[in-house]
C-alpha positions in Angstrom: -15.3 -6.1 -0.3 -11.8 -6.0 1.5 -12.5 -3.4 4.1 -10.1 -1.8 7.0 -10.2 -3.0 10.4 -11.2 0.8 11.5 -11.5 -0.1 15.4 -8.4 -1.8 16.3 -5.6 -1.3 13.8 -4.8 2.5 14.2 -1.6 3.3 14.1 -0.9 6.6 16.4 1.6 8.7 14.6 2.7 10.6 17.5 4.8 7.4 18.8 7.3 8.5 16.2 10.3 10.6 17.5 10.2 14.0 16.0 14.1 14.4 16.5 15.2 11.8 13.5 13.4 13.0 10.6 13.9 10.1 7.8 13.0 10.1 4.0 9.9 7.8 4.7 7.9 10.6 6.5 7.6 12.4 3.7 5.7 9.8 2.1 2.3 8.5 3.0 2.1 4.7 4.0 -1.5 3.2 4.1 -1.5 1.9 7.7 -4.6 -0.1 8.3 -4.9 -3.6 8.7 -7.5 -5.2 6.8 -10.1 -7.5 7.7 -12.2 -9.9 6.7 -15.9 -10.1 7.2 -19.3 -12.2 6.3 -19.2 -10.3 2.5 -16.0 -11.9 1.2 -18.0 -15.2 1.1 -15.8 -18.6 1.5 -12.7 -17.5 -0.9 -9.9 -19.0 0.8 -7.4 -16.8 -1.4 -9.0 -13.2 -0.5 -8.3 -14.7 3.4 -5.0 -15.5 2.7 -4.4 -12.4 0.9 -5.6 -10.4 3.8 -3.3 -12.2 6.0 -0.2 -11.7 4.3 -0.9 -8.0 3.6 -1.0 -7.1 7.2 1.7 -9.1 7.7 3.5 -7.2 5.5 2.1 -4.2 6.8 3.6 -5.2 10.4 7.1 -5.3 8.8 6.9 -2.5 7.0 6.0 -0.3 9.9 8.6 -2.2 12.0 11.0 -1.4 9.1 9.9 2.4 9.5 10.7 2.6 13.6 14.0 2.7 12.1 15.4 -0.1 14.4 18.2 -2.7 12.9 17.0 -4.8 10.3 15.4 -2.0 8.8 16.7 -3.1 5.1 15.6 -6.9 6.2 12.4 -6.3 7.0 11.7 -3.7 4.2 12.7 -6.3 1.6 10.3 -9.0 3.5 7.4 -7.0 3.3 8.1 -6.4 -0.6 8.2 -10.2 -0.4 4.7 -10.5 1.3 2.9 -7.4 -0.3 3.8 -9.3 -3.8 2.6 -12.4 -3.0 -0.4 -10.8 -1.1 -0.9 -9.4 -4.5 -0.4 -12.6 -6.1 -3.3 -14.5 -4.1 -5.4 -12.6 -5.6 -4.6 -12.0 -9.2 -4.0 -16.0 -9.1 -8.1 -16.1 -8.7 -9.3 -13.6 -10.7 -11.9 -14.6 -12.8 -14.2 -12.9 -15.7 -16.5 -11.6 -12.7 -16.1 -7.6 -12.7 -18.0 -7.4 -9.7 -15.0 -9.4 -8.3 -12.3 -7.1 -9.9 -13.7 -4.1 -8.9 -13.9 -5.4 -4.9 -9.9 -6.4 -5.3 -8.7 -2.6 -6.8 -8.8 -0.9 -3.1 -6.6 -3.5 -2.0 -4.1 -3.6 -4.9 -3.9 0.6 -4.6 -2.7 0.4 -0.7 -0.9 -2.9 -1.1 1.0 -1.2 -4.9 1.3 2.9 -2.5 3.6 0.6 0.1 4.9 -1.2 -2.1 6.3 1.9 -4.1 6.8 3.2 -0.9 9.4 0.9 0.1 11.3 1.3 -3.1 11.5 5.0 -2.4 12.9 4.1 0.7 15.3 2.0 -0.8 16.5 4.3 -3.2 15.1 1.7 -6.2 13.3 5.3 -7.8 12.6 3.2 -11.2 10.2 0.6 -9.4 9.2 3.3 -7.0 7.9 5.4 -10.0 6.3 2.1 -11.7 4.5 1.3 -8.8 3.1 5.1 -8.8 2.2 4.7 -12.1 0.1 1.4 -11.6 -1.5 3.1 -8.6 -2.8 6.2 -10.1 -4.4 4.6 -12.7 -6.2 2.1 -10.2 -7.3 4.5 -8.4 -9.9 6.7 -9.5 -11.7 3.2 -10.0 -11.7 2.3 -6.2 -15.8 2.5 -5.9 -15.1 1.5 -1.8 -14.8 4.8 -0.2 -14.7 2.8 3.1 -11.2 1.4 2.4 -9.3 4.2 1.2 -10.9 7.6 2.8 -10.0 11.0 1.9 -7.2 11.6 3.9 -5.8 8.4 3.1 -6.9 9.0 -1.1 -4.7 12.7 -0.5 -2.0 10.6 1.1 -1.8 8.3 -1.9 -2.2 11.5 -4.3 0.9 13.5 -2.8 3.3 10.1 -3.3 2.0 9.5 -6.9 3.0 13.5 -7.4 5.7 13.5 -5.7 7.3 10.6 -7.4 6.3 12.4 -10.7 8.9 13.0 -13.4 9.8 16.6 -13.5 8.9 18.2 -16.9 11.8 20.7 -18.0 11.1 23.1 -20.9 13.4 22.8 -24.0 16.3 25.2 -24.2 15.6 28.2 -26.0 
């Protein structure tokens, strides 16, 4: 299964300055780079997939620092997150136990993903990508890849990003 890299790929979250408060730290961004290990077996397209997300994941946290470039390097980790994405889709086969090893990573790779359209202002795909995640995600069976903190995290930008419900005029 696609698991986190829990040792060396924490991202401390005091390094951000508490005097610029921007629209992305209100939303939760899955931060962990994943890694590969002896269980993903000799499919070339789960490395490459692995690759590009945390290369995505690199610009997007670059993006979030709030340097120049931010808009640049938000749109190239769309880029990479999507063809991340693609890798694997591309090799999907009929094996469920496959599919079901492949949903952790398309919930964190779909939560930044719709976490850089927030931040773009693009609230339509922002909202589709929300969508697509919480109905992946109460089939994630790999507790080690998305824990509960990170699992709330995800759950308060899929509510969030919920359509308000307005009763009818009386």
């Amino acid at each position: 299964p696609i698991r986190p890299n829990l040792e060396t790929s924490k991202i401390d979250s005091s390094d951000t300055s508490s005097k610029k408060q921007s629209n992305h730290s209100r939303f939760f961004v899955y931060k962990r780079a994943l890694n590969m290990d002896e269980s993903f077996g000799t499919r070339a397209t789960q490395e490459n997939a692995i690759l590009l997300f945390n290369l995505a994941l690199a610009s997007h946290l670059l993006a979030l620092t709030g340097g120049l470039g931010k808009t640049k390097l938000l749109n190239m980790a769309l880029t990479v997150y999507g063809r991340a994405s693609n890798f694997l889709r591309a090799d999907m086969d009929d094996d469920d136990t496959y599919s079901k090893k492949t949903t952790a990573f398309h919930v964190v790779a779909l939560n930044n993903v719709g976490q850089i359209y927030h931040e773009l202002g693009q609230f339509k795909s922002a909202r589709s990508c929300f969508r697509h995640v919480s109905a992946a995600l109460d089939t994630v069976e790999d507790q080690d890849a998305i824990d509960g903190r990170e699992r709330d995290g995800i759950l308060l930008n899929i509510m969030t990003l919920k359509q308000p419900v307005l009763a009818a005029a009386a």
